[in-house]
C-alpha positions in Angstrom: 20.0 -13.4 0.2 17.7 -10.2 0.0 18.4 -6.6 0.9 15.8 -4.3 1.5 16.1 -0.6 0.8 13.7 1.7 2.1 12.4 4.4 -0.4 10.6 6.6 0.7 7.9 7.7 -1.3 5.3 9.4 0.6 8.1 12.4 2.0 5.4 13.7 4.4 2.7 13.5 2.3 0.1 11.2 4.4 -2.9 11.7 2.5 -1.3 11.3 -0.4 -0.2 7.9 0.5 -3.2 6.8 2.3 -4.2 2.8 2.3 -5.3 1.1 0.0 -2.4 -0.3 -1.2 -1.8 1.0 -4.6 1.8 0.6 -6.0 3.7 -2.1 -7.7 0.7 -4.2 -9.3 0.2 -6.0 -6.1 -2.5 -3.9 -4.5 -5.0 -6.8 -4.4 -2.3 -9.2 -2.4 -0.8 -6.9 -0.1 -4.5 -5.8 1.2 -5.9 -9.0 1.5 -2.8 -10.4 3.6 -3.7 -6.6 5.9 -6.8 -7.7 6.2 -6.2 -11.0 7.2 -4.5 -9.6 10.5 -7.6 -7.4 11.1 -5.9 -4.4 9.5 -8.6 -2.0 8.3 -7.5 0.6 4.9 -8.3 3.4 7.6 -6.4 2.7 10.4 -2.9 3.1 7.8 -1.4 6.4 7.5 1.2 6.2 5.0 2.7 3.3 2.8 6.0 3.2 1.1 7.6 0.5 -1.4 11.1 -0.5 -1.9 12.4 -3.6 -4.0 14.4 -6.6 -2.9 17.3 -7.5 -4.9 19.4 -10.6 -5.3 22.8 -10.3 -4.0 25.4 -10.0 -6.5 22.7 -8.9 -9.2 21.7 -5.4 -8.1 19.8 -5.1 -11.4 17.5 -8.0 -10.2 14.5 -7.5 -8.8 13.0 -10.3 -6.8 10.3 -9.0 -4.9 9.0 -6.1 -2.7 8.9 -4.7 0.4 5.5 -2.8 1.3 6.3 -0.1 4.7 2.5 0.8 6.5 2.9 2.7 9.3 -0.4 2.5 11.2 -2.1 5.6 12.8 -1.9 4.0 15.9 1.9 3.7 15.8 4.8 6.2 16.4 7.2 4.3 15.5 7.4 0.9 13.7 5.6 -0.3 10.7 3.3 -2.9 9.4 5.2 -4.7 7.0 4.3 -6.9 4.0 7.3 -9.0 1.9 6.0 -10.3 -1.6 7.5 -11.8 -4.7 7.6 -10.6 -8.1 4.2 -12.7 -9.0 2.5 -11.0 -5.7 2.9 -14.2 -3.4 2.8 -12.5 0.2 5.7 -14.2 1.8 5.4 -12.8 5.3 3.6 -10.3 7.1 5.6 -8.8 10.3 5.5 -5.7 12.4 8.2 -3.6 14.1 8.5 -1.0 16.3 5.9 -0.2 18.5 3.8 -1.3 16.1 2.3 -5.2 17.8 -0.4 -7.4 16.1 -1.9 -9.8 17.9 -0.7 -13.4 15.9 1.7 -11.1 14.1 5.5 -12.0 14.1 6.9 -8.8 15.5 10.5 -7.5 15.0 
């Protein structure tokens, strides 16, 4: 089972944070799977990263959790889930945040 635990690491600081995806070594899968929906870099306001841990091993990190909120969004994000070796295992969106083709949440 995984747990996600949002971190936030932009704290307000949008341009800071702005697309492309740059943290956690898997820039070049987490854009490419963005893209894929029709995402553009410039059309994400902020991104944040938090890891997934096994349960009963909080030391154990088995993959990440990649938090976009889109300009075009209030509320809700764009979300991408990947492994440790950057396999994108799902792309979804929540919120008010919809993607044609996108599982939404």
């Amino acid at each position: 089972m995984r747990y996600a635990f949002v971190v936030p690491l932009c704290l307000g600081l949008a341009a800071a944070c702005a697309a492309p995806v740059e943290r956690r070594g898997c820039e070049g899968a987490v854009n490419a799977a963005i893209a894929a929906v029709g995402v553009a870099p410039d059309r994400i306001a902020s991104t944040a990263v938090s890891p997934q841990t096994e349960s009963g091993d909080e030391h154990r990190t088995i993959g990440y959790t990649y938090w976009m909120r889109l300009k075009s969004c209030n509320s809700g994000y764009l979300i991408v889930d990947t492994n440790n070796f950057c396999h994108v295992e799902q792309v979804y969106t929540t919120g008010e945040c919809q993607i044609g083709g996108v599982r939404h949440y």
